[in-house]
N, CA, C and O atoms as CSV, one atom per row, in Angstrom:
chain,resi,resn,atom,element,x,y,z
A,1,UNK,N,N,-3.269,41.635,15.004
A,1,UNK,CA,C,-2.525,42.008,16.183
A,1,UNK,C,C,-1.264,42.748,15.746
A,1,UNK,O,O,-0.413,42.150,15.087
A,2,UNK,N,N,-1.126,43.921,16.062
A,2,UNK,CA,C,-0.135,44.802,16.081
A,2,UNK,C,C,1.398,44.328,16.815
A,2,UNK,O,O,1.230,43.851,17.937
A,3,UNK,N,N,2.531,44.375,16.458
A,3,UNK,CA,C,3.590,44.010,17.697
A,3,UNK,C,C,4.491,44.574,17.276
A,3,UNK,O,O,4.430,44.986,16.117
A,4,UNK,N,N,5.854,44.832,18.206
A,4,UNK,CA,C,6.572,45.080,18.217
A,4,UNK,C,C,7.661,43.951,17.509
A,4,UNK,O,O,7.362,42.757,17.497
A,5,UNK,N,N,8.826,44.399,16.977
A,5,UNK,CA,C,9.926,43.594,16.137
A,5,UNK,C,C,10.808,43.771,17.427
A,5,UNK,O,O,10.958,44.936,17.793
A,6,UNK,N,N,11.496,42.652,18.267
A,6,UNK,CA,C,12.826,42.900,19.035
A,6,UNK,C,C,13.780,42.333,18.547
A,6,UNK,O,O,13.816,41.517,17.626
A,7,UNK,N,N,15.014,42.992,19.494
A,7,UNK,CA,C,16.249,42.448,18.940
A,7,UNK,C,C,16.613,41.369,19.688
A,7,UNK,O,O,16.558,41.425,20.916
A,8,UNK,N,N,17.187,39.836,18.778
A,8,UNK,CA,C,17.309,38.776,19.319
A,8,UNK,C,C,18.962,38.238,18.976
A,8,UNK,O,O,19.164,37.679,17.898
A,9,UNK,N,N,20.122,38.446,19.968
A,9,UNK,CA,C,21.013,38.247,19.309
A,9,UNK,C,C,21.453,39.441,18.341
A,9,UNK,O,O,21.483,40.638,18.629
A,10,UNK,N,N,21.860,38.706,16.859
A,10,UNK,CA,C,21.969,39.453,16.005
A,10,UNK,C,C,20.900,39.757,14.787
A,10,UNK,O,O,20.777,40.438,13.769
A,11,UNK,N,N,20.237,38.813,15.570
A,11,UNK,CA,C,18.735,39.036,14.393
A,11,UNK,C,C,17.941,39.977,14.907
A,11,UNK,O,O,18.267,40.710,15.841
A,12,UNK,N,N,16.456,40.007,14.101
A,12,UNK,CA,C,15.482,40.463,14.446
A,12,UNK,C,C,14.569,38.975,14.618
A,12,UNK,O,O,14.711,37.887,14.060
A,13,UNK,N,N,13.476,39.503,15.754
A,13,UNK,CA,C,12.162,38.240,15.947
A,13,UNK,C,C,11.126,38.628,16.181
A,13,UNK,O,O,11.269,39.353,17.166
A,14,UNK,N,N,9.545,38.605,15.732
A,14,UNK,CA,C,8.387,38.575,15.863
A,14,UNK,C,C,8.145,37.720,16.883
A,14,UNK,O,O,9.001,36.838,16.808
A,15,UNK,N,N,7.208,37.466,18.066
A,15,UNK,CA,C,6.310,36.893,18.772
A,15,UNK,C,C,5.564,36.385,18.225
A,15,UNK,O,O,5.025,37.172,17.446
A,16,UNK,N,N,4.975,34.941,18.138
A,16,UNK,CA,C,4.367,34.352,17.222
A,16,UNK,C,C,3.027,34.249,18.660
A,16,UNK,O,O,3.262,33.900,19.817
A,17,UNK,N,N,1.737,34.653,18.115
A,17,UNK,CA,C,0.825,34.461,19.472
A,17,UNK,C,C,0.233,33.030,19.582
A,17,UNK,O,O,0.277,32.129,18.745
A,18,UNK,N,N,-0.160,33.036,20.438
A,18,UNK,CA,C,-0.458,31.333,20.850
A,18,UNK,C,C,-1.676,30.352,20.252
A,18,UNK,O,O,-1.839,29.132,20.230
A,19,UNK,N,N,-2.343,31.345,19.843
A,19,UNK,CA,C,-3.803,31.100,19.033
A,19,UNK,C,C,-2.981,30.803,17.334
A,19,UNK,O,O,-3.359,29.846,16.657
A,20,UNK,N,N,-2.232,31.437,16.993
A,20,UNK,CA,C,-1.822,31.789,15.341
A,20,UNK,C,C,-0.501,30.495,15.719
A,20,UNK,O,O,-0.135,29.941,14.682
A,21,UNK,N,N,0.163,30.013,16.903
A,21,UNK,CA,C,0.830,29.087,16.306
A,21,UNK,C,C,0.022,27.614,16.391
A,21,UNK,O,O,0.228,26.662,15.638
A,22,UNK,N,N,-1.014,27.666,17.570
A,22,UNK,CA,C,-1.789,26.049,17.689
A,22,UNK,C,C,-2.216,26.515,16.312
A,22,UNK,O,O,-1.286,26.138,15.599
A,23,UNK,N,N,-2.729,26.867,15.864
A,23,UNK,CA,C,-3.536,27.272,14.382
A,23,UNK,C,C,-2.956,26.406,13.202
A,23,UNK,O,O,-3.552,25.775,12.329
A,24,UNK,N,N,-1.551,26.576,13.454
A,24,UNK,CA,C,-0.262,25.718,12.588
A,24,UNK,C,C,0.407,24.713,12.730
A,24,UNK,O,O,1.281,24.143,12.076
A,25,UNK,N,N,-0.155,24.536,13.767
A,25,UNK,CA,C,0.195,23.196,14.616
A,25,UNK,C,C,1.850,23.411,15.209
A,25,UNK,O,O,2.740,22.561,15.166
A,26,UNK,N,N,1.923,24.477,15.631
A,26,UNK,CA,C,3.307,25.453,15.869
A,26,UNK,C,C,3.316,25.215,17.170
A,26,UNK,O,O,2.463,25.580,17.979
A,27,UNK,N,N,4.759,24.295,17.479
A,27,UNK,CA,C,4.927,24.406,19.146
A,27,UNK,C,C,6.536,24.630,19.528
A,27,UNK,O,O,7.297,24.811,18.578
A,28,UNK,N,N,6.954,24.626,20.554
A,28,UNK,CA,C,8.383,24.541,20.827
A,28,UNK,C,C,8.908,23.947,20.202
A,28,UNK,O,O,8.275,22.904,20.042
A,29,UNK,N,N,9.935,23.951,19.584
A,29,UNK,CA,C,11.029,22.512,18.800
A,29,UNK,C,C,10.590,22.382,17.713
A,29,UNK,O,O,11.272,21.620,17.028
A,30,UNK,N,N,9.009,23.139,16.815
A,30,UNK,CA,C,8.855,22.743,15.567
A,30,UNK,C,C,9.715,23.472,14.577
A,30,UNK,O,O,9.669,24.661,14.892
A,31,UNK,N,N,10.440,23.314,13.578
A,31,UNK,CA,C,10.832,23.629,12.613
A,31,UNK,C,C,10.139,24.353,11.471
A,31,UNK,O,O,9.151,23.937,10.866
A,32,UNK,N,N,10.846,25.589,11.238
A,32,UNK,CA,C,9.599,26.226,10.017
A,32,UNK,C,C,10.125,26.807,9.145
A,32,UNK,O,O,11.349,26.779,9.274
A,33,UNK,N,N,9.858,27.226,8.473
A,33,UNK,CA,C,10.605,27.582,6.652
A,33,UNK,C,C,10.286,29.324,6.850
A,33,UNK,O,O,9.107,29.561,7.114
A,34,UNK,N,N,10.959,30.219,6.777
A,34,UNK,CA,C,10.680,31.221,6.190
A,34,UNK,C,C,10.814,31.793,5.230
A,34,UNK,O,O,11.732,31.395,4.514
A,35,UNK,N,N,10.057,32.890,4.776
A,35,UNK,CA,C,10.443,33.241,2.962
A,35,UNK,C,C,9.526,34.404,2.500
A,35,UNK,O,O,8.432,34.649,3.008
A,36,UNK,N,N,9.992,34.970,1.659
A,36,UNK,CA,C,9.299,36.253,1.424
A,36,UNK,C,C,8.601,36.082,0.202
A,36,UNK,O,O,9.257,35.771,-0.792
A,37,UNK,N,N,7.179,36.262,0.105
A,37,UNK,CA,C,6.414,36.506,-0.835
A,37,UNK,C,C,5.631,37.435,-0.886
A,37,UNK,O,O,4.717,37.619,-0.082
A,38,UNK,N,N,5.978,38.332,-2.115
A,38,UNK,CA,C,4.724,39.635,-2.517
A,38,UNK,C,C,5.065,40.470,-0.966
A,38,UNK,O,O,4.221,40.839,-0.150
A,39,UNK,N,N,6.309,40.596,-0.890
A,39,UNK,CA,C,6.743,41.820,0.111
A,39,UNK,C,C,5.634,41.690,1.710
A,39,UNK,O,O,5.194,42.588,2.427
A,40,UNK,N,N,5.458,39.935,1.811
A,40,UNK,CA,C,5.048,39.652,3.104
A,40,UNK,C,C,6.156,38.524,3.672
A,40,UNK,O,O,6.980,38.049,2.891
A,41,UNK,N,N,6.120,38.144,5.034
A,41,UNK,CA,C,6.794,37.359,5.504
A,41,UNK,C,C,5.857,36.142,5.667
A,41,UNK,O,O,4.835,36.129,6.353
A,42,UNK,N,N,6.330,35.168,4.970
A,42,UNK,CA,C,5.638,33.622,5.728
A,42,UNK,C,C,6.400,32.524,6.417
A,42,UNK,O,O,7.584,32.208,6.296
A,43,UNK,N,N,5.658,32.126,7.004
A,43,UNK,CA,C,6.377,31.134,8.441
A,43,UNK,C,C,5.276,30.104,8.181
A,43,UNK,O,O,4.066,30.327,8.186
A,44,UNK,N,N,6.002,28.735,7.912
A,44,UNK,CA,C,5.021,27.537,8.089
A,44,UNK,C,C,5.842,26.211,8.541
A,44,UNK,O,O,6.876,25.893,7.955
A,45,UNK,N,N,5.432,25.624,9.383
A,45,UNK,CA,C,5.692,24.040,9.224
A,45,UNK,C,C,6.346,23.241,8.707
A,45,UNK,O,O,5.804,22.799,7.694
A,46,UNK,N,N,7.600,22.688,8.993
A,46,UNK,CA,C,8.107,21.704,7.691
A,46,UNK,C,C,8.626,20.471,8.479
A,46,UNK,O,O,9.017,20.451,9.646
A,47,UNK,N,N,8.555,19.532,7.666
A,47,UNK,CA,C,8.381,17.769,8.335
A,47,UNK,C,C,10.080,17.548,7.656
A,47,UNK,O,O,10.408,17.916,6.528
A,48,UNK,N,N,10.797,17.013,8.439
A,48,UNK,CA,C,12.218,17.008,7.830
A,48,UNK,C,C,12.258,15.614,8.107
A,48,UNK,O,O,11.918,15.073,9.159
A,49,UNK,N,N,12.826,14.925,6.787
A,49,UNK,CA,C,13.169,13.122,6.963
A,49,UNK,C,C,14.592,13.265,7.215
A,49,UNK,O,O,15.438,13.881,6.567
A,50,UNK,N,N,14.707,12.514,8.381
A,50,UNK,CA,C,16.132,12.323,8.505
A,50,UNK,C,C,16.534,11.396,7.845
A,50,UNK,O,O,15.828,10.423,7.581
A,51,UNK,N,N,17.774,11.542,7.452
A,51,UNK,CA,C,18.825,11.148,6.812
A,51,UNK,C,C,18.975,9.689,7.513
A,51,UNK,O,O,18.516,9.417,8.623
A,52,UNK,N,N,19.816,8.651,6.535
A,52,UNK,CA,C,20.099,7.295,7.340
A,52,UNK,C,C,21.392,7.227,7.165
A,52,UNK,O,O,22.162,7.608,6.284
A,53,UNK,N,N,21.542,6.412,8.632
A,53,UNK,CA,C,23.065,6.463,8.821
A,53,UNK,C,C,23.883,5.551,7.922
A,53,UNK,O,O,23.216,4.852,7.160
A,54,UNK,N,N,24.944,5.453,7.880
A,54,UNK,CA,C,25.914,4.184,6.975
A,54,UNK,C,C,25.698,3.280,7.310
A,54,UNK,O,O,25.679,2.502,6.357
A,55,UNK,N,N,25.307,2.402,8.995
A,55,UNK,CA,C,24.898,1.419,9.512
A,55,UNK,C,C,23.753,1.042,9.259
A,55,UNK,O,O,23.611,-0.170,9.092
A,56,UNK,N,N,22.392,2.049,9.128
A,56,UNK,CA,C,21.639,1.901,8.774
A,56,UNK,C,C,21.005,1.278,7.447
A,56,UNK,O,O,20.243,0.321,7.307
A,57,UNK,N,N,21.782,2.450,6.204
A,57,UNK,CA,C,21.699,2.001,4.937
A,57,UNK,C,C,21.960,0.596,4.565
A,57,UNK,O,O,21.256,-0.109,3.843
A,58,UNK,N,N,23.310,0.216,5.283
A,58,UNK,CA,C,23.569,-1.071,5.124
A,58,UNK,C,C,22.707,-2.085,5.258
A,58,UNK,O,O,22.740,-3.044,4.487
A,59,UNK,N,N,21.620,-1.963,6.503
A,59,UNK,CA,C,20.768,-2.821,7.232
A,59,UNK,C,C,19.808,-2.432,6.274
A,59,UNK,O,O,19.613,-3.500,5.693
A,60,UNK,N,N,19.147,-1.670,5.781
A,60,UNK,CA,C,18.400,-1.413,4.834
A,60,UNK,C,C,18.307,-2.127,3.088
A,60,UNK,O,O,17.369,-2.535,2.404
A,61,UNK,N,N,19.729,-2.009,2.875
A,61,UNK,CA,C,20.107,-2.459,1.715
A,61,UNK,C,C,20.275,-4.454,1.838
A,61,UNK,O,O,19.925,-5.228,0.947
A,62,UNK,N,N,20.788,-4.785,2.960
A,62,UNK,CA,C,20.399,-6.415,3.202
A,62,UNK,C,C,19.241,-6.393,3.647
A,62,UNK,O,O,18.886,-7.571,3.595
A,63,UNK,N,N,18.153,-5.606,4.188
A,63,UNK,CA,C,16.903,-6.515,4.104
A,63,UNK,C,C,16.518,-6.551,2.918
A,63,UNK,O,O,16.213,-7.671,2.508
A,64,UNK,N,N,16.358,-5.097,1.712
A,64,UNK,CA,C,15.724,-5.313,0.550
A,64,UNK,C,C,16.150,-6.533,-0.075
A,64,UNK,O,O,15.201,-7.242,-0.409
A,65,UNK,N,N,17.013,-6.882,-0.273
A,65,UNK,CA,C,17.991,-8.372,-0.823
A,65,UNK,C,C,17.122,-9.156,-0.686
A,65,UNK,O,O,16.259,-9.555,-1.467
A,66,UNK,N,N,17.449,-9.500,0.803
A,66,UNK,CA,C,16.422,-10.720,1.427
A,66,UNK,C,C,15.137,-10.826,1.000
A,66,UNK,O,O,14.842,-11.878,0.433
A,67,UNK,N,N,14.329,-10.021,1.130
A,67,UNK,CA,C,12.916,-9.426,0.729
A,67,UNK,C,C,12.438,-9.251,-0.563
A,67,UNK,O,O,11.290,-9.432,-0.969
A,68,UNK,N,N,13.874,-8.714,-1.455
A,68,UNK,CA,C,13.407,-8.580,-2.767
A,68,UNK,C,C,11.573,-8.739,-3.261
A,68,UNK,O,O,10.802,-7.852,-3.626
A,69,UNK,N,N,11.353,-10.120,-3.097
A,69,UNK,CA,C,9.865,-10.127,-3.896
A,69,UNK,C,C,8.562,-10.039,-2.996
A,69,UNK,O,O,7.424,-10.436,-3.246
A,70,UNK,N,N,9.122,-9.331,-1.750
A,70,UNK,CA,C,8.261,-9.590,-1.251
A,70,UNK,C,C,7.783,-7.519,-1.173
A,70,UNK,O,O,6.691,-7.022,-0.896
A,71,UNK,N,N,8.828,-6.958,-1.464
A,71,UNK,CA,C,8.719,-5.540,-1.673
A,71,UNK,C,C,8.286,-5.317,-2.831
A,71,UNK,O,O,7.444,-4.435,-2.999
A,72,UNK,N,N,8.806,-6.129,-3.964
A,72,UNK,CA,C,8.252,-5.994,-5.511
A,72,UNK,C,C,6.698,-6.044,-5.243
A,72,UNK,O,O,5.826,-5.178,-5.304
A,73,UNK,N,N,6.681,-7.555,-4.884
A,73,UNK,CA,C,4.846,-7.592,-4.785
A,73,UNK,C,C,3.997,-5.970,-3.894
A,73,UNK,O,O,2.871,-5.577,-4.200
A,74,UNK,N,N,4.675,-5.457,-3.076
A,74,UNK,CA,C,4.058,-4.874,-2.672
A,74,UNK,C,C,3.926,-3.394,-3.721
A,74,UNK,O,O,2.887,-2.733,-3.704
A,75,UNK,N,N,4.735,-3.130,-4.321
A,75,UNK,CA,C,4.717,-1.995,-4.652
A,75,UNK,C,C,4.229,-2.156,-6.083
A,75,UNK,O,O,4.599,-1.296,-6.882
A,76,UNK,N,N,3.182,-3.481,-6.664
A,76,UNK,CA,C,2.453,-3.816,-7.531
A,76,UNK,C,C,0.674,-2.965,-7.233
A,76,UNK,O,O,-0.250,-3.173,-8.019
C-alpha cells in the first residue's frame, strides 16, 4: 500500500492500516519502538514493566523476609 507522509505537529506520521496493525497486535494506547534498519523504518510492539513504587518496594522487600524459604524453594 502506497501512502502519503503528513504533517503531525512538528513531526512527520505514516497511517498505520488496520489489517498491518491487528497483524501486530497494534491498537490505540499500544506502545511501539521505532528504529531504522538497512535504510527501512520498523515499528513493533513493546511490553513496558512498570517500575515499583517506594511503598511498594518496601511491601515487596517485607514479604520476601517473611517468605524467605518459601521463595528459595520455589526458585529450586
Amino acid at each position: 500500500m502506497i501512502q502519503k507522509v503528513i504533517k503531525y505537529g512538528n513531526s512527520l506520521a505514516v497511517i498505520l492500516p488496520k489489517d498491518s496493525a491487528a497483524a501486530l497486535g497494534i491498537d490505540v494506547g499500544t506502545l511501539v519502538e521505532t528504529r531504522v534498519e538497512n535504510g527501512r523504518v520498523v515499528v513493533q510492539p513493546v511490553e513496558v514493566v512498570p517500575k515499583l513504587t517506594a511503598e511498594n518496594r518496601d511491601f515487596v522487600d517485607r514479604l520476601y523476609q517473611k517468605r524467605r524459604r518459601v521463595f528459595e524453594a520455589l526458585g529450586e
